[in-house]
Residue, then its C-alpha position, 0 to 999 in steps of 0.5 A: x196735142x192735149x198732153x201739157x208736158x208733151x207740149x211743152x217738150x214740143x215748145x223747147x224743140x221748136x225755139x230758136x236758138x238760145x244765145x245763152x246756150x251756145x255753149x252748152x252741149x249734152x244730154x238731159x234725161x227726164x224720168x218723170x214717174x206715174x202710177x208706178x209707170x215712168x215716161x222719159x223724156x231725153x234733151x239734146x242740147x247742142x249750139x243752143x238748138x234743144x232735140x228732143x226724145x222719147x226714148x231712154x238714153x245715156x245722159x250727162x244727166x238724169x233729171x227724176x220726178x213725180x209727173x204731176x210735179x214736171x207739169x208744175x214746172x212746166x206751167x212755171x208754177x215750180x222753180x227746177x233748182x229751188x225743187x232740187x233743194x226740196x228733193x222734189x227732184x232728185x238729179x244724177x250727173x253733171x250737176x250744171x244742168x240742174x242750173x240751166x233748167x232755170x232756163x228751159x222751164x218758164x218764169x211763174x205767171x205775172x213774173x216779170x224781169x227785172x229791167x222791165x221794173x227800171x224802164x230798162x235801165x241797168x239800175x234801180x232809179 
């Protein structure tokens, strides 16, 4: 497989369930545009399992933006919510799913969380 952005959308149908998105259910579309061209992309999300598409369909929502753009999110390079603001993104329905790209695309390279600052404990010490 040696498109990246196809990659990664093999990646988020092969994770295990995510504890996080149990309760989440609905459809994301991603309308990634090229060269005058657009290549979709559609998400079910449903008991935290994540399918995956590629094929036009209705969606709760309809994430749009430059291909070039979606592989920078995708190598964690971009931040989905902080595009969003910039317009990098333009997003179309439900308004949570914006929210929860956070967590589908990956943290920036060298990021690392919080608790693994604190020796994993809750607070700074």
């Amino acid at each position: 497989m040696s498109d990246p952005i196809e990659a990664f959308f093999a990646q988020l149908a092969r994770r295990a369930p995510e504890r996080l998105l149990r309760r989440t259910a609905g459809m994301i579309r991603f309308d990634l545009e090229e060269d005058g061209g657009l290549d979709v992309w559609h998400l079910t999300i449903s008991h935290g399992r994540i399918a995956v598409e590629r094929r036009a369909r209705d969606a709760d929502t309809v994430i749009r933006t430059r291909r070039d753009f979606f592989l920078r999110m995708a190598r964690g390079e971009a931040k989905p919510l902080a595009a969003w603001l910039r317009n990098d993104l333009t997003a179309e329905g439900h308004f949570r799913f914006v929210v929860l790209l956070e967590r589908l695309f990956p943290a920036p390279p060298g990021a690392r969380h919080p608790r693994a600052l604190t020796g994993g404990r809750g607070e700074p010490g």
